[in-house]
Steps between C-alpha positions, in 0.01 A plus 500: 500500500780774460605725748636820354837653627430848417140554497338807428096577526276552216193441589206413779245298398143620627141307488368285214358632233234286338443160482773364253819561748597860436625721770554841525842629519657795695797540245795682606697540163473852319248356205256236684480309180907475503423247816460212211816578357761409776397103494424308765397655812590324841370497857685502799425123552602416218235471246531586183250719291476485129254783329299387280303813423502894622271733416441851664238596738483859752808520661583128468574223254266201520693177400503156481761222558499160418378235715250788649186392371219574719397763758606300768842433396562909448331570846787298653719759322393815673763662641795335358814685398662433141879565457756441269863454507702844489681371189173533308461831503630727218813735576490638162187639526566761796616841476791604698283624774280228526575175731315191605346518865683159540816641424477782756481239760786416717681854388669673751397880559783706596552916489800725350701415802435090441331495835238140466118557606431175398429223196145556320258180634225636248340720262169661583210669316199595729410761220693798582776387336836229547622428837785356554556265885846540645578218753808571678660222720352587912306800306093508428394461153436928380349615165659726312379626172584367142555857299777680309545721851564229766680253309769654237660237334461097465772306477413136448851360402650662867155390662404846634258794512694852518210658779443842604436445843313825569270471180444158595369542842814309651621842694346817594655783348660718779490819317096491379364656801300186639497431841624840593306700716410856439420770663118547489486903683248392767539417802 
């Protein structure tokens, strides 16, 4: 049993598939198939995961590990989360403007004037796009958006995020009209 010290997710495993132990996988790496390529694949408790075989299906992999050889052994895996240790993962392959969601974590987002709005707790995607959770301490968690606008620079050696504040939804902008009241004419 290993417990990892920098884990980062890769996959969810979702219901059996068959009758010989195969599951289907959610897999969060850019190529599903790449999933195979990272070695073994651990769960929170512990467990270790060893692929055996991966094979595309619609919007998934399906896979199976060893020691998973009936339906009712990958039923027990429903639901599980698969990680692997941060070190695992390829720097080489990104492009400057490209960055591991586990990497983001734990920056601190700060604007021009170095003024903190908090560390990032997470990295969302409910399908509009990257959000990023700032957690500030005595502060609610707030979602700001993950796009060229509200965030301007990444610095992962200084652990921060350069934010626009305004863009981000952090401040209201005092000169864009909202909240003022007009004058409609009627009485």
């Amino acid at each position: 049993m290993t417990k990892l010290n920098n884990p980062v997710l890769m996959a969810t495993i979702g219901a059996a598939q068959g009758l010989r132990g195969e599951v289907r996988v959610k897999s969060y790496t850019d190529d599903p198939i790449a999933l195979g390529s990272y070695g073994n694949l651990h769960s929170e408790d512990g467990r270790v995961f060893e692929i055996l075989e991966i094979r595309e299906a619609k919007n998934m992999v399906v896979v199976r590990f060893r020691g998973i050889n009936d339906r009712t052994s990958a039923e027990a895996l429903n639901g599980l989360e698969l990680f692997i240790e941060r070190d695992n993962l390829p720097d080489e392959d990104l492009d400057e403007d490209e960055f591991f969601y586990a990497d983001l974590e734990g920056l601190e987002a700060v604007d021009a004037e170095g003024k903190s709005y908090g560390a990032v707790t997470g990295v969302f995607d409910f399908g509009a796009g990257d959000l990023l959770e700032l957690k500030g301490p005595g502060r609610r968690p707030v979602l700001i958006p993950f796009t060229e606008w509200s965030v301007l620079e990444i610095d992962l050696e200084a652990g921060k995020l350069l934010v626009d504040p305004v863009a981000a939804g952090l401040l209201d902008d005092k000169d864009d009209g909202l909240g003022k009241s007009f004058p409609t004419g009627r009485k």
